[in-house]
N, C-alpha and C positions, 0 to 999 in steps of 0.2 A: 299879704297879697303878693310883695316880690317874691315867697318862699313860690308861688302856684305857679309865679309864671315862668321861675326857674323849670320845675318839674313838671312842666305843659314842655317847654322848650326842649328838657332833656328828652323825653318821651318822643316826640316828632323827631326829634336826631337820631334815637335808635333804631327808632323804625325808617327815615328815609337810609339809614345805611344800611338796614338789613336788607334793602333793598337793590341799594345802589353800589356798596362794597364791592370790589374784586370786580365790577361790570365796565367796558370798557365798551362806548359806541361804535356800531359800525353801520351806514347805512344803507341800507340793502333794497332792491326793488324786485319788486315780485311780480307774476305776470296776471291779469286779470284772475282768471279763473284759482288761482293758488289764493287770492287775497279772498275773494269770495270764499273758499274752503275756509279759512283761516277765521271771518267772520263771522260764520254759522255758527264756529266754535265757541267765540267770545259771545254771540247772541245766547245761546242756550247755557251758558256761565261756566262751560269746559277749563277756561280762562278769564283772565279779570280785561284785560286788553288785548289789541295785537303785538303789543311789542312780549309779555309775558309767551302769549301763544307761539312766534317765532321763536325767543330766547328757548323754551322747552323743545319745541319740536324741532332747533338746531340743534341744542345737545341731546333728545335722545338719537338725532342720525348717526351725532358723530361717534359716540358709543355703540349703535349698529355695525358701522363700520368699522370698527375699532374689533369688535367681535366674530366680525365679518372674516377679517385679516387674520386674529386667532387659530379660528376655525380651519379656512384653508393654510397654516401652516402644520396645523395638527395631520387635517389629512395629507400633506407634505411626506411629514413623518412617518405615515403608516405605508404609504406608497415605497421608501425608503426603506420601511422594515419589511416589506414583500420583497423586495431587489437584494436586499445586503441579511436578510435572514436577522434582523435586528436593528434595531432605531439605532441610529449615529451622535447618539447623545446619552452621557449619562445622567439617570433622573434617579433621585431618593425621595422619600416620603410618601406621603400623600396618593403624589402622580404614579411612580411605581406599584405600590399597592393597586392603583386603578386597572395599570396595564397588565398585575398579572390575571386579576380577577375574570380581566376580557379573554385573557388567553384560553380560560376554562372551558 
């Protein structure tokens, strides 16, 4: 019986850390109508709660914007390669290969 309720106890630990791991609270207020959004979502089971629903839908923003900021430095570069006849950086691999394919 102690071996069960060892291995009930380690079970609940992995999973409350899978959860809770690397998570760091912060507590945040939202304005009417954003929680209403937010709950539709948990209602129809898009999410398990609201705090899942906020934690996701904060990190896909900030990788939005993360992608966001990519994006316009890329077209940066190309505005730069209109002016200077050429990108002001030198790229290998991958990225070179891309830019000359575009050039075609």
């Amino acid at each position: 019986m102690l071996f069960g309720a060892v291995l009930v106890g380690k079970i609940f630990y992995m999973y409350t850390s899978m959860y809770t791991c690397g998570f760091k609270g912060c507590p945040v207020r939202l304005g009417e109508d954003e929680l209403k959004k937010i709950d539709v979502l948990v209602k129809y089971g898009v999410f398990r709660s609201r705090s899942e629903a906020i934690r996701e839908l904060v990190r896909l923003g900030v990788k939005l914007a993360y992608v966001s900021e990519v994006l316009e430095a890329v077209e940066r570069l190309f505005e730069l390669e209109k002016v200077e006849g050429r990108i002001p950086v030198e790229l290998g691999g991958a990225t070179r290969q891309l830019l000359e394919e575009r050039e075609r």
